[in-house]
N, C-alpha and C positions, 0 to 999 in steps of 0.2 A: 466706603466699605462695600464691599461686594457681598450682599446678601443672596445664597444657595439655598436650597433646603435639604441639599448634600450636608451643608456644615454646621456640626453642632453650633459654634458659636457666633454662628452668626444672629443677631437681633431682628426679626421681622419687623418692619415699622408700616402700617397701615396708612392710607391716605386717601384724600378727597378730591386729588385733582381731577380725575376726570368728568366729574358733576361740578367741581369751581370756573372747569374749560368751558363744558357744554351749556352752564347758566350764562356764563358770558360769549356764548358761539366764536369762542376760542380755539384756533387749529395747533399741534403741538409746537407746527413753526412758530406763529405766533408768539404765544408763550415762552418757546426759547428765547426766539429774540427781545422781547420784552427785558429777562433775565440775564441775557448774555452767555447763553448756552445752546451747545448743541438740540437739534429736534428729537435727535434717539434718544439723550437723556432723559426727555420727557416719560416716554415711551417704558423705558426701564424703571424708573422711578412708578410708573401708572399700573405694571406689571407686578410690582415688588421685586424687582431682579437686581436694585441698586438703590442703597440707602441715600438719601441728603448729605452734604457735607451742612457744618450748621451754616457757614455762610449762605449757603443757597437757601437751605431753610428760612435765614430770614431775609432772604432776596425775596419770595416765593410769597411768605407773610406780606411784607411790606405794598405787594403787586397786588395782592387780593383784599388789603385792607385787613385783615384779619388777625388772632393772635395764633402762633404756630399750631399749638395743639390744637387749634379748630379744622388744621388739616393734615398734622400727621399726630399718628396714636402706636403703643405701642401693643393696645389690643384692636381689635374689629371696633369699626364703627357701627352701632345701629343702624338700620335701615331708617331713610325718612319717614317712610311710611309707617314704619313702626313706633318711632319718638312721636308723631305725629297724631295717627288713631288710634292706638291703642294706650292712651291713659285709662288708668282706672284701677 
């Protein structure tokens, strides 16, 4: 699905790759190749200009170790720094 922000229906889906890439000094090729995808996918995906299909999504999981919703959300993700220092 091709998310615009031309198009009312389209669903923004937020994400963490490019701090999942960076913590693992991950280049998009990389991670494409890891997945079996294109490097612009990435790119689009890290942009928000192109949603997951869910298989990737848990290609993407499975790569990172992770449960999906740890890296995509359907609102903003807090800032580290803000989960981080500012409890209270």
């Amino acid at each position: 699905m091709k998310a615009t922000k031309d198009s009312p229906s389209a669903i923004a889906i937020h994400n963490r790759l490019p701090v999942l890439r960076a913590e693992r000094n991950l280049s998009r090729q990389e991670l494409a190749d890891a997945v079996g995808i294109n490097f612009q996918t990435i790119g689009y995906l890290e942009r928000g200009d192109y949603n997951p299909s869910l298989e990737l999504a848990f290609k993407l999981s499975e790569f990172f170790g992770l449960p999906i919703e740890a890296i995509f959300s359907r609102t903003p993700f807090k800032p580290l720094s803000e989960t981080l220092y500012n409890k209270g």
